[in-house]
C-alpha positions in Angstrom: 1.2 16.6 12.2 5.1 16.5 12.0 7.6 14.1 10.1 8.9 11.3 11.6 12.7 11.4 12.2 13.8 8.3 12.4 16.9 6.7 10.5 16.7 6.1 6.8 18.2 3.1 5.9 19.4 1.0 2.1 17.8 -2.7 2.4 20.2 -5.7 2.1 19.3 -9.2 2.4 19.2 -9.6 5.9 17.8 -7.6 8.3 20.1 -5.6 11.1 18.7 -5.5 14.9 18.8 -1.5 14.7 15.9 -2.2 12.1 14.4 -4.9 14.0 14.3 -2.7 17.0 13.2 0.8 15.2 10.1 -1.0 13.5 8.9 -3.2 16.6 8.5 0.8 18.2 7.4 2.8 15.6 5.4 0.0 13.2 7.1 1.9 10.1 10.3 2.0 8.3 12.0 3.3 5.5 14.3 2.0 3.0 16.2 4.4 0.8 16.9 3.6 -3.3 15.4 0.4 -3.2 15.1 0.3 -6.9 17.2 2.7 -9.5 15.7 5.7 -11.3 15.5 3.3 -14.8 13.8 0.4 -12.9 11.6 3.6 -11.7 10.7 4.3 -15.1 10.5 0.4 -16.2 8.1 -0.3 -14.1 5.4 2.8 -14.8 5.7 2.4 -18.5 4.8 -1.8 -17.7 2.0 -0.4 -15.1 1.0 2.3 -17.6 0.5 -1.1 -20.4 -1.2 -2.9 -18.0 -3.9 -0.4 -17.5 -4.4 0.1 -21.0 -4.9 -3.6 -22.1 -7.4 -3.5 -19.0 -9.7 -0.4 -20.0 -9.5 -1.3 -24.0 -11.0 -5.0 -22.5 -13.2 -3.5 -20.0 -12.2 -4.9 -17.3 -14.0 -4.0 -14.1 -12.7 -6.9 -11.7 -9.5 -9.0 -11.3 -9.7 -12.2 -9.1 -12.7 -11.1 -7.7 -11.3 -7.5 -6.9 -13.1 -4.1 -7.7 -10.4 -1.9 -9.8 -11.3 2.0 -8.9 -11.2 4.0 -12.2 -11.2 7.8 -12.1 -10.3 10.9 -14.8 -6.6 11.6 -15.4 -5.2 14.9 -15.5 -6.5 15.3 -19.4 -10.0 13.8 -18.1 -9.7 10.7 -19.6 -10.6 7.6 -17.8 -8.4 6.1 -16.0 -7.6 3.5 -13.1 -6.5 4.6 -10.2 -5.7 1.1 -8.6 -4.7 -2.2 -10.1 -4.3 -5.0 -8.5 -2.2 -8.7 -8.9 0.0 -6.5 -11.4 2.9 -9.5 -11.1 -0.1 -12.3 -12.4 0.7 -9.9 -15.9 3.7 -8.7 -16.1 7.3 -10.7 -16.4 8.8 -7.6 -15.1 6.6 -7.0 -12.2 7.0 -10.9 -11.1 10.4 -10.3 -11.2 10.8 -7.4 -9.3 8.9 -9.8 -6.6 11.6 -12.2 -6.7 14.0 -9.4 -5.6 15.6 -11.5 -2.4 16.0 -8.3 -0.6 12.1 -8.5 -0.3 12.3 -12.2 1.4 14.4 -10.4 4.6 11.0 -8.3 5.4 9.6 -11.6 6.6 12.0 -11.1 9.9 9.9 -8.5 10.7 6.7 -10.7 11.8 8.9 -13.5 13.5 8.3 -15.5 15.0 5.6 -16.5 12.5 6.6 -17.6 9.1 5.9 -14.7 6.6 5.3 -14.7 2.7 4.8 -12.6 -0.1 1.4 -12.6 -1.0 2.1 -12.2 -4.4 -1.2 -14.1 -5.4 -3.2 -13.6 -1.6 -5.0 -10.5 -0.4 -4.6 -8.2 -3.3 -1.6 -9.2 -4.9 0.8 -6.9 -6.2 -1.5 -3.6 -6.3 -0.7 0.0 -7.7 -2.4 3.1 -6.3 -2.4 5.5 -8.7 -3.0 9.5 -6.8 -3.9 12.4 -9.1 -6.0 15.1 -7.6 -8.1 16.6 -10.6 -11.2 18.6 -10.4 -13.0 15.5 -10.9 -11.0 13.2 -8.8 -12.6 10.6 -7.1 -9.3 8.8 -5.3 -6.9 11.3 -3.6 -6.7 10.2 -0.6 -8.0 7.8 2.4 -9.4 7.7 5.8 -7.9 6.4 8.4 -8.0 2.4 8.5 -6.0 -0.6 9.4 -5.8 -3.7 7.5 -6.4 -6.0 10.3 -10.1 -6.4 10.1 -10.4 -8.2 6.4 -8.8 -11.1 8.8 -12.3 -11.2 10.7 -14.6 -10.9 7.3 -12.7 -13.5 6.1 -13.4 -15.8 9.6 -9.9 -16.1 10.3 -8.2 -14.4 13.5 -6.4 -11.8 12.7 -2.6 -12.6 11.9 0.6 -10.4 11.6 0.8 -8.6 8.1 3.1 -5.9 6.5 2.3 -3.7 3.8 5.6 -3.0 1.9 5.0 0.1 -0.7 7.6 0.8 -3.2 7.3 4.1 -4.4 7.4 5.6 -8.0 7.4 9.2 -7.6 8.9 11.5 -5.1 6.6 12.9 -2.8 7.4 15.2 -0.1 6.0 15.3 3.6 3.8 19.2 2.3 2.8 17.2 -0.6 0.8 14.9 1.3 0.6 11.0 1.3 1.2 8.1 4.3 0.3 9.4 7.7 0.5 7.1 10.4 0.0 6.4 14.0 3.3 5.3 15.5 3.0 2.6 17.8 -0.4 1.6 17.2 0.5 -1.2 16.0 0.6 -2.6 19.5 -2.9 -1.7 20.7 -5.2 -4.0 22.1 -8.5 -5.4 19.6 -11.1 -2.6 20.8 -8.7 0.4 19.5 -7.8 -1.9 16.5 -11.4 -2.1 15.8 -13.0 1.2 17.3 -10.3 3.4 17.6 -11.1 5.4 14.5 -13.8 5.3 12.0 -12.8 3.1 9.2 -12.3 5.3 6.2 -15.1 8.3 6.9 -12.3 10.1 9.1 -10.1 12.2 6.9 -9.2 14.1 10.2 -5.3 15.0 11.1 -4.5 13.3 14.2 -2.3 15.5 16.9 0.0 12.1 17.1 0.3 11.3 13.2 3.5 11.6 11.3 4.3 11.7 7.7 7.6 11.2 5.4 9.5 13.1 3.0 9.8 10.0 0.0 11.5 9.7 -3.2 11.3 7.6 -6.0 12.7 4.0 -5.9 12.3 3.9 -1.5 10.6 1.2 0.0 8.5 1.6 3.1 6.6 -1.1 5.0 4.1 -0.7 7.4 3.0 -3.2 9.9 -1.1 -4.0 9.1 -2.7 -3.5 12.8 -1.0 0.4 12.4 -3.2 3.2 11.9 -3.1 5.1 8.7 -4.2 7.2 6.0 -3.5 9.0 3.0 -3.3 12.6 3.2 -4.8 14.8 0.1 -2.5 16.6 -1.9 -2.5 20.4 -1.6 -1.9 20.3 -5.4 -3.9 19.8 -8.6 -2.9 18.0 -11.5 0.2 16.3 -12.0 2.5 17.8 -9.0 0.0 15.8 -7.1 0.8 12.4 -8.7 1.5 9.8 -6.1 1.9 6.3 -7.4 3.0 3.4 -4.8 3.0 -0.4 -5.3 2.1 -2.1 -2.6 2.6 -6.0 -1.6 1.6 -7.7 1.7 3.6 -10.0 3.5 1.3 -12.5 5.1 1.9 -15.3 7.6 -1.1 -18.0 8.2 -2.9 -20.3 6.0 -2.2 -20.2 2.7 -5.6 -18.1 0.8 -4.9 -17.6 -3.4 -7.5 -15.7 -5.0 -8.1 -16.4 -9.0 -10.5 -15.3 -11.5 -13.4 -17.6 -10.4 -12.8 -15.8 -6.6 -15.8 -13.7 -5.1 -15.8 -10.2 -3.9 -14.7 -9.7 -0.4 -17.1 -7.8 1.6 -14.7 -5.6 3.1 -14.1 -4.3 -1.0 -17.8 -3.2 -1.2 -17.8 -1.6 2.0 -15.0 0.5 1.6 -16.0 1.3 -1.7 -18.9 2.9 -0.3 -17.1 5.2 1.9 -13.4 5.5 1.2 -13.5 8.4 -1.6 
């Protein structure tokens, strides 16, 4: 696996066609300082609230949408993804508001994009910590085309936009993806990998050296994973926020929504 060198760019409000053309080959790009170190720290110690007021109520589930818990570094329980974070936070809904976030929606043009603040999974956090007793530090390869076809719906044009909250090198593990692969026909979207089971390194996959505050966004028919950290403890830490921009019909989730199926399967075979 190598790094993918590519230009690093600062996200305005509108996109530039050197963007437009770098992400249409690669499926991936990178915006640098996206949000400032204090915004950084805003944000975790909002995150860090959230989670608390979640495992004090016991919370297992949000709009239908299995929370994975784990042990933190001092073994305590902890959850290691949280999802529609900006349905509870002022903060967090603000940060969605952030016009620069609107000009992503170029990038699936000629269909009309959104952020799905309240669709999909909302505004989610993935929390990485390897620990002896981890149980989320990483994931197989996947796209996330196929929830599309187990929710009866073709599948439509999606981007995953991750803004990151700690700096994480390229040796310290985290995104790999396929470049390109975002413009493969159905049977390698569907078949080319095995959804979540294959932890392997791919000869073709890339990685990224990221620091805190970047933005990337990652088209949803790419392949991916998340490499494990070589670390234990808390040089391992890796937490992203991610929010999709969707296009199609309009598909809210609230609390009276039902488990997707795709949830329960990869449940079963993601850790």
């Amino acid at each position: 696996m190598k790094k993918l060198t590519v230009p690093y760019y600062e996200l305005g409000t509108k996109l530039t066609e050197e963007q437009l053309e770098l992400f249409d080959e690669h499926g991936v790009i990178i915006f640098r300082n996206f949000i400032t170190p204090e915004k950084v720290a805003a944000i975790i110690a909002e995150t860090q609230r959230i989670e608390k007021e979640w495992l004090d109520a016991g919370h297992d589930k949000v709009n239908g949408i299995p929370l994975k818990f784990g042990k933190d570094v001092n073994g305590n329980k902890c959850i290691q993804r949280l999802c529609f974070l900006s349905q509870h936070s002022t903060i967090l809904k603000g940060l969605l508001a952030d016009p620069r976030l609107q000009a992503l929606t170029e990038f699936v043009s000629p269909f009309e994009g959104r952020i799905g603040e309240d669709e999909k999974d909302g505004l989610v956090l993935n929390n990485y910590v390897r620990t002896e007793e981890s149980a989320f530090s990483q994931m197989g390869w996947h796209t996330d085309s196929p929830r599309d076809l187990f929710l009866g719906q073709r599948i439509m044009p999606m981007l995953n936009v991750g803004i990151h909250l700690d700096t994480v090198k390229f040796e310290n593990g985290g995104l790999r993806i396929l470049p390109g692969t975002h413009k493969q026909g159905m049977l390698r979207l569907l078949f080319g990998k095995k959804y979540f089971i294959d932890h392997k390194p791919d000869r073709r996959e890339v990685g990224f050296d990221i620091n805190a505050g970047d933005l990337t966004v990652h088209d949803g028919r790419l392949w991916h994973r998340v490499q494990k950290s070589p670390f234990i403890g808390e040089k391992s830490r890796r937490r992203v926020m991610y929010v999709p921009v969707v296009t199609g019909k309009y598909q809210p989730k609230d609390k009276n929504s039902k488990t997707p199926f795709y949830h329960r399967l990869a449940s079963t075979v993601q850790n």
